[in-house]
PAMI-267878 format. One record per residue (C-alpha): residue number from 1; z, y, x; residue in one letter. Coordinates in steps of 0.001 Angstrom, whole numbers, plus 524288, in hexadecimal, padded with zeros to 5 digits. Layout:
% residues N
<NUM <Z Y X> A>
...
END
This chain:
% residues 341
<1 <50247 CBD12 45AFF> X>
<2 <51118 CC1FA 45A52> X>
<3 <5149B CB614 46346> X>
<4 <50AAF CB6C7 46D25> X>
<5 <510AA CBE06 47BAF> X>
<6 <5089F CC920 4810C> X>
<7 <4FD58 CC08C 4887E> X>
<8 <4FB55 CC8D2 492FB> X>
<9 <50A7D CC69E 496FD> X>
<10 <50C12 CBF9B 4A327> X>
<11 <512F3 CB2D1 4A392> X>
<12 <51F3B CB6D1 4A6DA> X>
<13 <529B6 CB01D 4B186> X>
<14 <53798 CB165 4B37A> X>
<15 <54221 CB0E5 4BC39> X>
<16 <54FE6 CA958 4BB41> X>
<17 <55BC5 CB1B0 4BC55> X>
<18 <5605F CA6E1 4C85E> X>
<19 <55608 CAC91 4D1DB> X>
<20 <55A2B CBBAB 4CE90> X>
<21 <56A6F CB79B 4D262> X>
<22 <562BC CB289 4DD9B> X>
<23 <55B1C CBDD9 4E322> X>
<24 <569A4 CC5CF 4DE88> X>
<25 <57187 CBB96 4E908> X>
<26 <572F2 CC17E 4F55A> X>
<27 <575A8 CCFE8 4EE2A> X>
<28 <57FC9 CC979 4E6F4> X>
<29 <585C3 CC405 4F325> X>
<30 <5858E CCE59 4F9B3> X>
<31 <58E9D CD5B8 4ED8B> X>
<32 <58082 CDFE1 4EA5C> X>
<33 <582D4 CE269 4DDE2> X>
<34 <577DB CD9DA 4D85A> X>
<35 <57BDA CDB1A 4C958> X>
<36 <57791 CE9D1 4C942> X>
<37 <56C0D CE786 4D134> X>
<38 <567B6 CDE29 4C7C1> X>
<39 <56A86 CE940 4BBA9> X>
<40 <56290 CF424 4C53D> X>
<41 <557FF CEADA 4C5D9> X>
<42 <55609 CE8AB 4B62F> X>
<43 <55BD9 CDB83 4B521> X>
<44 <5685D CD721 4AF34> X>
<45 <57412 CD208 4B716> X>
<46 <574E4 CC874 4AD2A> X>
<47 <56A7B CC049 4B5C1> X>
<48 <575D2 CBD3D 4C0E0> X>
<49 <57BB3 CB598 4B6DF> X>
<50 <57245 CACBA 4AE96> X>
<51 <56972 CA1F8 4B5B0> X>
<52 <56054 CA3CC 4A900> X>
<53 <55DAF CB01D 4A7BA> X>
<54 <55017 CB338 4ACAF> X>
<55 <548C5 CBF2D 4B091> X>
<56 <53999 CC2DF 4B263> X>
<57 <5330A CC268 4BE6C> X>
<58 <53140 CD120 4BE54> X>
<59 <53EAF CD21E 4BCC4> X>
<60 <54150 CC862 4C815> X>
<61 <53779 CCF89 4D0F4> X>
<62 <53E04 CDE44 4CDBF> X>
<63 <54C4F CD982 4CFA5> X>
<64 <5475B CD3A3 4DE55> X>
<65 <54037 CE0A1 4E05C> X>
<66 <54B81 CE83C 4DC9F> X>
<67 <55404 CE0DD 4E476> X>
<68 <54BA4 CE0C8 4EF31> X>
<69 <54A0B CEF55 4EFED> X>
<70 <558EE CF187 4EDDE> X>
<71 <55C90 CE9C8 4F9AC> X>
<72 <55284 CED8D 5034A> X>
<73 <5518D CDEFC 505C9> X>
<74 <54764 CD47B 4FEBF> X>
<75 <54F8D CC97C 5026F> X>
<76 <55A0B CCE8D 4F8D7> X>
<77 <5657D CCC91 502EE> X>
<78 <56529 CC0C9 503D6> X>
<79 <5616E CC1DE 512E6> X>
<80 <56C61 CCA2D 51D68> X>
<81 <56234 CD30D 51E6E> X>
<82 <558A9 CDACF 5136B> X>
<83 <54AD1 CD63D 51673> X>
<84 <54731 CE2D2 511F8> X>
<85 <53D04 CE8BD 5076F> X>
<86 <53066 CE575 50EF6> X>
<87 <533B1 CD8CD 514CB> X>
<88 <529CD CCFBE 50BCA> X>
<89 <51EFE CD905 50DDE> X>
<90 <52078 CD81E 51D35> X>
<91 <5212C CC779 51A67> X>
<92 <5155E CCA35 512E2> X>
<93 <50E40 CD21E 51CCB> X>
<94 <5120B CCABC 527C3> X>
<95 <50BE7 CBD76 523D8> X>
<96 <4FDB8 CC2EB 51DEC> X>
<97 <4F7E2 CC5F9 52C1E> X>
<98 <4FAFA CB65F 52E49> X>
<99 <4EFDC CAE15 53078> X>
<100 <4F5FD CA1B9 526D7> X>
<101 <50099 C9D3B 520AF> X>
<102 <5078B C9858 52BC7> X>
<103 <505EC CA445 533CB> X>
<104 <50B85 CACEE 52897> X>
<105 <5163D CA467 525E3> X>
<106 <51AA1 CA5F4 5339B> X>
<107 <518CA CB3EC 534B2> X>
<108 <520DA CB450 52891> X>
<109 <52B80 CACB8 52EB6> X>
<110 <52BB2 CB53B 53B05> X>
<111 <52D45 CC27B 52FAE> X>
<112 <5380B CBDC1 527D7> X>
<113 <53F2A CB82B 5367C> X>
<114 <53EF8 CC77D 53AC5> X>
<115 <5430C CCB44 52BEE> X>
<116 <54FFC CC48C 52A83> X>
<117 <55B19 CBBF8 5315F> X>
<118 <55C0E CB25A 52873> X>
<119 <550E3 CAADF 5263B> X>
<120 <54463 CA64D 529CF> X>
<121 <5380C C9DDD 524C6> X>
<122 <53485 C92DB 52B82> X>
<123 <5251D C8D89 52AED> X>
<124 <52610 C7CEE 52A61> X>
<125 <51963 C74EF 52C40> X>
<126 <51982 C678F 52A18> X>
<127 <50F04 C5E10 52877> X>
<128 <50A32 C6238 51A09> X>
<129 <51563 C6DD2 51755> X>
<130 <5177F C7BA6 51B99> X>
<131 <52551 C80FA 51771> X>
<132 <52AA1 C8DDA 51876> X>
<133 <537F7 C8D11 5188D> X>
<134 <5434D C9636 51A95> X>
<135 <54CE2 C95EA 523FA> X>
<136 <55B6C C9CB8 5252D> X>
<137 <56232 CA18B 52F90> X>
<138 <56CA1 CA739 526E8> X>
<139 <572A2 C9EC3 51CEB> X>
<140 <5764C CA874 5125D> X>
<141 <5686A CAC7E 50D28> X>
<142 <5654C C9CC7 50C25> X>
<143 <57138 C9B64 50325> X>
<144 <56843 CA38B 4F8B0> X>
<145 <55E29 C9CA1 4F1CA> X>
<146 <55757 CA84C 4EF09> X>
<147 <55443 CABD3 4FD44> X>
<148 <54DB1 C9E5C 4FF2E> X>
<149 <5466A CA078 4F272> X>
<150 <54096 CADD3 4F447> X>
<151 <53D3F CA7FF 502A4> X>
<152 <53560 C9E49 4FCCE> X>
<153 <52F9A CA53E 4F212> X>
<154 <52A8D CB10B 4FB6B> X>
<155 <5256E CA8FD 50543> X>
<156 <51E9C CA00A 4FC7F> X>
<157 <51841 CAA56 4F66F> X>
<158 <5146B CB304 50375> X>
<159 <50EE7 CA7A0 5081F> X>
<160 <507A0 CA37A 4FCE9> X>
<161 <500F0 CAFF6 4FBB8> X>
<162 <4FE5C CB107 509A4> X>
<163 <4F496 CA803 508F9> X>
<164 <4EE74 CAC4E 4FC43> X>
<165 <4F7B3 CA978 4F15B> X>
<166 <4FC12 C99F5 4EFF4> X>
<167 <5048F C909F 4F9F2> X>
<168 <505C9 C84BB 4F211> X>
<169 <5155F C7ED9 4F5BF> X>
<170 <51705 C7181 4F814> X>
<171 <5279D C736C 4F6C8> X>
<172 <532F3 C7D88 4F6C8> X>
<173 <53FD6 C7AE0 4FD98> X>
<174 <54BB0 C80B3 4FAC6> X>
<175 <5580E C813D 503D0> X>
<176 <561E0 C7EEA 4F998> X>
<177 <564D8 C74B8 4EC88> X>
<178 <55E14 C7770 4DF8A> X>
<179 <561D6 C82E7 4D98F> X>
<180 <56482 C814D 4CC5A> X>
<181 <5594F C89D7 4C7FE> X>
<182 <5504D C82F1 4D0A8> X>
<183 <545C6 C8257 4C2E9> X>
<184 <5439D C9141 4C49D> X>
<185 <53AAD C8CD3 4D178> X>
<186 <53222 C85A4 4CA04> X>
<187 <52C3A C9287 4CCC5> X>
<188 <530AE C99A1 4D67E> X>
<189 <52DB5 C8CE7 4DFC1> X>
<190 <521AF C86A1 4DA57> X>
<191 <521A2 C7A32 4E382> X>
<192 <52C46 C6CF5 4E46C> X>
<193 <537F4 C73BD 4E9D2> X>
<194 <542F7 C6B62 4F2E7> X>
<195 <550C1 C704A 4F24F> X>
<196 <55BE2 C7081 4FCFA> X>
<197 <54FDA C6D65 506EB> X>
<198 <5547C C734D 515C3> X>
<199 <54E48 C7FF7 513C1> X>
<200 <547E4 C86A9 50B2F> X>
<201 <53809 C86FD 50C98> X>
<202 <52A68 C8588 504FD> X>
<203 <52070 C7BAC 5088A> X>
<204 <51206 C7C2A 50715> X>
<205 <504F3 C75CD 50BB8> X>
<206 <50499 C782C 51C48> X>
<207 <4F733 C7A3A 519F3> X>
<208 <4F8CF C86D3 51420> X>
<209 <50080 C8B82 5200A> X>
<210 <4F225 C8CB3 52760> X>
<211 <4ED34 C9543 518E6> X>
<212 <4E86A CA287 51D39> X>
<213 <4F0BC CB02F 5190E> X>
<214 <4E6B4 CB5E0 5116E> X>
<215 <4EF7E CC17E 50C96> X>
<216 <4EC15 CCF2D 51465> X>
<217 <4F3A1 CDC43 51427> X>
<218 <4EE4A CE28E 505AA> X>
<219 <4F218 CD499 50073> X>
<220 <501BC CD418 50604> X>
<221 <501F1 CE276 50119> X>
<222 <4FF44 CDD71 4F388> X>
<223 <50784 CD0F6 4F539> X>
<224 <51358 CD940 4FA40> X>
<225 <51181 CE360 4EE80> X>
<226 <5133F CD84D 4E51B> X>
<227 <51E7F CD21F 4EAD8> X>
<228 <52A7A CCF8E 4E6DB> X>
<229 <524A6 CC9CC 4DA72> X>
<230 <518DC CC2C6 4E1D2> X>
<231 <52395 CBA67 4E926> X>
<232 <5301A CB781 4E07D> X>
<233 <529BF CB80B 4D306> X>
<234 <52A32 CA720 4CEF6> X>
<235 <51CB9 CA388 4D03C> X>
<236 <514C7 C9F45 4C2A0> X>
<237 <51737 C9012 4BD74> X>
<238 <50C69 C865B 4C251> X>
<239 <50714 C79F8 4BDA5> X>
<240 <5099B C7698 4B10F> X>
<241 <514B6 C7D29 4ADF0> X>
<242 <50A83 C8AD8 4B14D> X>
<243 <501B1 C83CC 4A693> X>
<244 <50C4C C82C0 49C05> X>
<245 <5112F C8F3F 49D3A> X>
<246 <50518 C969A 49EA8> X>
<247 <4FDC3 C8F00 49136> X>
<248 <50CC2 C91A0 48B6D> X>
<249 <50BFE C9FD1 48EFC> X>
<250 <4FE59 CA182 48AC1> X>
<251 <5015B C9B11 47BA6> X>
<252 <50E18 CA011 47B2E> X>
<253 <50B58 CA4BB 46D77> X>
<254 <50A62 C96E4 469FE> X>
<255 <51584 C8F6D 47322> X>
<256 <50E9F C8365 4736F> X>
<257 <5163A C7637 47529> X>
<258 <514FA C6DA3 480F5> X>
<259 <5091D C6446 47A57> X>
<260 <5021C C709A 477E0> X>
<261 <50305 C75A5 486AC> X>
<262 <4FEEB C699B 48BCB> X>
<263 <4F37C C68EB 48164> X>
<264 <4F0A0 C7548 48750> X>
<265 <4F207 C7131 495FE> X>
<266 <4EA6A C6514 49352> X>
<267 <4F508 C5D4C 496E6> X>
<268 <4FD1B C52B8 48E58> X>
<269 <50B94 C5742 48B34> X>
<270 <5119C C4CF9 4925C> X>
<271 <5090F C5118 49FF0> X>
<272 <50DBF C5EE4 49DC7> X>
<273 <51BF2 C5BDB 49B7A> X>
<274 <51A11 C5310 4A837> X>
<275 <514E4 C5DD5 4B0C6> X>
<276 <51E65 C67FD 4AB23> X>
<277 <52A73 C5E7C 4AEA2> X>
<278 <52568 C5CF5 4BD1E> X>
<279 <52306 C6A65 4BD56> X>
<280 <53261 C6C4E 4B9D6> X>
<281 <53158 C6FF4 4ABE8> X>
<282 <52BDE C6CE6 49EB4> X>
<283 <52377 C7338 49411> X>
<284 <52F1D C7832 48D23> X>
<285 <5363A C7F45 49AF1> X>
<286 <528A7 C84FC 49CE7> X>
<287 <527B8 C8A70 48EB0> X>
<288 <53596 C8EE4 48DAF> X>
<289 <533E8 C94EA 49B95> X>
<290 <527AA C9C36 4966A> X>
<291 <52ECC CA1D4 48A89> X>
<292 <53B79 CA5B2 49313> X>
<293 <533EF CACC3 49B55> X>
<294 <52C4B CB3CD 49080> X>
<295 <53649 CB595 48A62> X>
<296 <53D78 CBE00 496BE> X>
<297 <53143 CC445 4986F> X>
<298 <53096 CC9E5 48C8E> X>
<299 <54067 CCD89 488E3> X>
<300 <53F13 CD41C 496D4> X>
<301 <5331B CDBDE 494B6> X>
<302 <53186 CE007 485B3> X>
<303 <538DD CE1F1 47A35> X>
<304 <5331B CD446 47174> X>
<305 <53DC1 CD187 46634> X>
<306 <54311 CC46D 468C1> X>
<307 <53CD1 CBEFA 45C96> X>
<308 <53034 CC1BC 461E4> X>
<309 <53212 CBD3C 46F57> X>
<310 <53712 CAFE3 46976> X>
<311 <52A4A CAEB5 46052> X>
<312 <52304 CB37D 46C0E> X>
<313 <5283F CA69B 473AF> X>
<314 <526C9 C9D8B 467F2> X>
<315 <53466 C9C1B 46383> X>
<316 <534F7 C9AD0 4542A> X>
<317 <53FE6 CA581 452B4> X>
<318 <5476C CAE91 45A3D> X>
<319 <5523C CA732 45B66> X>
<320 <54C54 C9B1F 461BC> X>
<321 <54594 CA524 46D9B> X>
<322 <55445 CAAA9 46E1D> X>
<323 <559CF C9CF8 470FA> X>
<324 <54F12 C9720 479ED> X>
<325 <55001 CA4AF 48171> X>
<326 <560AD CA45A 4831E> X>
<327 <55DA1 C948E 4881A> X>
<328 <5529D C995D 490B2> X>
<329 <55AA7 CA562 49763> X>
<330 <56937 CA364 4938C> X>
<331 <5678E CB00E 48CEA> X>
<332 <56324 CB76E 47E8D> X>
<333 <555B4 CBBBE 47F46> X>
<334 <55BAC CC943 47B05> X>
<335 <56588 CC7E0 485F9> X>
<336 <55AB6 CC430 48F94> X>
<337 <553CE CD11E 48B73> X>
<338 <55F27 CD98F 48E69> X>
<339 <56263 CD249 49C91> X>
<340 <5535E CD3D5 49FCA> X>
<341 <550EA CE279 49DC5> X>
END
């Protein structure tokens, strides 16, 4: 079946150009000379200048190694001083001899206090909540969003697999308006999110604070191996819009409509539509998202001729793939090909 994508490729995710300017901020503040760090790292500079251009999470993952390694420092300079290569596996080993939650949260607290001047977590308990939420004691890091993001994300994560792999969240807050790419953490931030809140935290059931640490030693040497791309790669959709684009992926050779997927999720089109709109989308974002992103994957990572590709994604010609791609990315899928190797 000429049409048909290999089956045994994963679904692929990617990553918005916004969120690599914003692990680049503090280096281009501080007059590093980002643009050729970018080039030495296999990604075009092009990417500092287009909110649509989007790269793979592999990519993502090697440009924050790279950058990592390069500045001694895996907060990326954003902090007035490195926390050096090292510092998430001592966060990592410092909670697992923890009795619960709580306890490793707080031991966590106390590491990252010793680490840096800057900031610090703060555990909140109210009567159904537990927050995490960061704290500054120097203004300029909390002027970039990306610090406060990668706080969240990393935490949220450590935790969660502390105590065996999930940590439901009830809400995000964020210490600063609505960016204007705030649908890109659909993802990233799985839970209702409040924006310009005091600080910046996560909230989640206070009865998991009293949830044993079931990780041991073998286990954080695993978890630290895998890492960064355990922590800052966007987690997988869920709900519904995990249902759509998993059936879509899996009959891609056939594109079906949205009556068709909901045949197939036993589900009337109107419910789906429904559940896909308070889920922040609709059948057709989640299909064109799905196609973009096979799309990258594949101009990024083998040599398909355009005209394939486009029958590959259920476009009639060439040209139609050419023009949904350039209103998908801003760019040529030719171009795009070029910019991502």
């Amino acid at each position: 079946m000429p049409r048909q994508l290999a089956t045994e490729m994963p679904p692929p995710l990617t990553v918005s150009s916004v969120f690599v300017r914003g692990m680049l901020a503090a280096v281009q503040a501080k007059g590093l000379p980002f643009e050729s760090w970018l080039v030495e790292a296999g990604l075009s500079s092009d990417l500092l200048r287009s909110d649509e251009l989007h790269i793979t999470c592999d990519q993502y993952v090697r440009l924050l190694q790279w950058l990592m390694n390069r500045l001694d420092d895996e907060m990326l300079g954003f902090l007035s001083r490195p926390l050096k290569r090292g510092t998430f596996a001592l966060m990592v080993r410092s909670a697992i001899g923890a009795a619960t939650l709580e306890v490793a949260i707080r031991q966590d607290a106390h590491t990252l206090r010793l680490l840096n001047d800057d900031m610090t977590v703060r555990l909140v308990i109210d009567e159904t909540l537990a927050g995490v939420a960061l704290e500054f004691t120097n203004s300029a890091p909390a002027e970039y969003r990306f610090v406060h993001e990668t706080m969240l994300r990393v935490y949220w994560r450590l935790f969660a697999w502390l105590i065996g792999g999930r940590l439901p969240l009830a809400r995000f807050d964020f210490a600063y308006p609505r960016p204007t790419y705030s649908a890109a953490y659909a993802r990233i931030f799985p839970a209702p999110w409040r924006f310009d809140a005091e600080c910046s935290a996560m909230w989640f059931a206070k009865s998991h604070l009293s949830m044993p640490v079931v990780r041991d030693a073998l286990a954080a040497r695993s978890f630290i191996s895998g890492a960064p791309a355990n922590i800052i790669v966007p987690t997988r959709d869920c709900g519904l819009v995990a249902a759509v684009r998993d059936y879509l992926r899996r009959t891609q050779h056939k594109w079906p409509d949205l009556e068709q997927t909901a045949r197939a999720l036993n589900v009337s089109a109107s419910t789906l539509q429904r559940h896909l709109t308070a889920e922040r989308t609709s059948f057709q974002n989640v299909r064109d998202e799905l196609r973009r992103d096979l799309a990258i994957y594949r101009l990024t990572t083998s040599a398909v001729s355009l005209a394939k590709l486009g029958a590959e994604l259920g476009f009639a010609d060439g040209a139609s793939f050419q023009r949904a791609f350039k209103r998908w990315t801003g760019h040529a899928p030719g171009v795009y090909r070029r910019l991502g190797r």
